[in-house]
C-alpha positions in Angstrom: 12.2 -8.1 16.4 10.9 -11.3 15.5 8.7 -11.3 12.4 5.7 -13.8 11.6 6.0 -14.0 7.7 2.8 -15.4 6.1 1.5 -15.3 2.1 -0.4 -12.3 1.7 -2.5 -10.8 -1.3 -0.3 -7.1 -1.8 -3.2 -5.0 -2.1 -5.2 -6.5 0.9 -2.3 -5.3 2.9 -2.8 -1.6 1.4 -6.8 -1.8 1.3 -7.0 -2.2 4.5 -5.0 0.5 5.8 -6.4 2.8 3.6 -10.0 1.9 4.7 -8.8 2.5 8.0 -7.2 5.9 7.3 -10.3 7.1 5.1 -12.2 8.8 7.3 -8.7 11.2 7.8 -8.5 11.4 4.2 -11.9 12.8 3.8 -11.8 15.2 6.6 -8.8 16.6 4.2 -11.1 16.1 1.0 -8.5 13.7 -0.7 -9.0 10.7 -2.5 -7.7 7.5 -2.2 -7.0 5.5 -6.2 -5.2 2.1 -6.2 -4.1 0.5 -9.3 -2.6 -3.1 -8.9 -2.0 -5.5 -11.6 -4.1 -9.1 -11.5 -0.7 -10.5 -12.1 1.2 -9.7 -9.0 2.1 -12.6 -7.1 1.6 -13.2 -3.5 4.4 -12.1 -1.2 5.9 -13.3 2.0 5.7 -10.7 4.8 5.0 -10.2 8.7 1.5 -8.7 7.9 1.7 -6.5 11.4 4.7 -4.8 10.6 3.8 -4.0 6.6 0.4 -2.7 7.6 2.4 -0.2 10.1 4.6 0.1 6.8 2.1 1.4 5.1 0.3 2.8 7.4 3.1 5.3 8.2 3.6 5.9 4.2 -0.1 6.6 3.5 -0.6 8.4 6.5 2.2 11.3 5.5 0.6 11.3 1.9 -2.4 13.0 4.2 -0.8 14.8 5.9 1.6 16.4 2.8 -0.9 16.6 0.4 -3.1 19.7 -1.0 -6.7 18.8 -0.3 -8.8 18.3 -3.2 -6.3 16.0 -4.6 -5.9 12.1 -5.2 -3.3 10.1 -3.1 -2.4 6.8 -5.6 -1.2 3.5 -5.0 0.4 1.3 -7.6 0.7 -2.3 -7.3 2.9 -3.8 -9.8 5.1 -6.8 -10.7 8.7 -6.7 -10.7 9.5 -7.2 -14.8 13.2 -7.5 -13.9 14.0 -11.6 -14.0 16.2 -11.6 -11.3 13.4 -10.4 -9.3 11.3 -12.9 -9.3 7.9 -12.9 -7.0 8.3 -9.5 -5.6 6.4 -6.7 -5.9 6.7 -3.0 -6.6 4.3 -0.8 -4.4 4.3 3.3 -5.1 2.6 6.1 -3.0 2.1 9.3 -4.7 
């Protein structure tokens, strides 16, 4: 698998899939909330194959969830040094 790694903006990657999945969201009355830090950085990533990352993770948040409730994404920086310029990305 060859991947075609470009800078990318975290929660563009996310906002997009979940525009994409909201109509499937809605039909299960859940509700999408994002929270992602102004200070992440930008990451290095084959946009294609995170979008079907995410895709697949957000998707089976729909499906597993109770309707009526909120499916959350966090967005944050890494505080551990040796870490540096990575990002930490939670679906619950």
């Amino acid at each position: 698998l060859a991947l075609h790694r470009q800078k990318m903006i975290p929660h563009q990657l996310v906002e997009d899939v979940m525009a994409a999945l909201q109509p499937l969201a809605t039909n299960r009355n859940l509700r999408f909330k994002m929270e992602a830090s102004i200070h992440h950085p930008n990451i290095w990533v084959d946009a294609i194959q995170m979008k079907r990352v995410f895709h697949n993770l957000i998707s089976n948040a729909i499906s597993y969830s109770k309707p009526g409730t909120d499916i959350c994404v966090f967005i944050l920086p890494e505080t551990d040094e040796s870490y540096r310029d990575t990002v930490r990305i939670e679906i619950v």
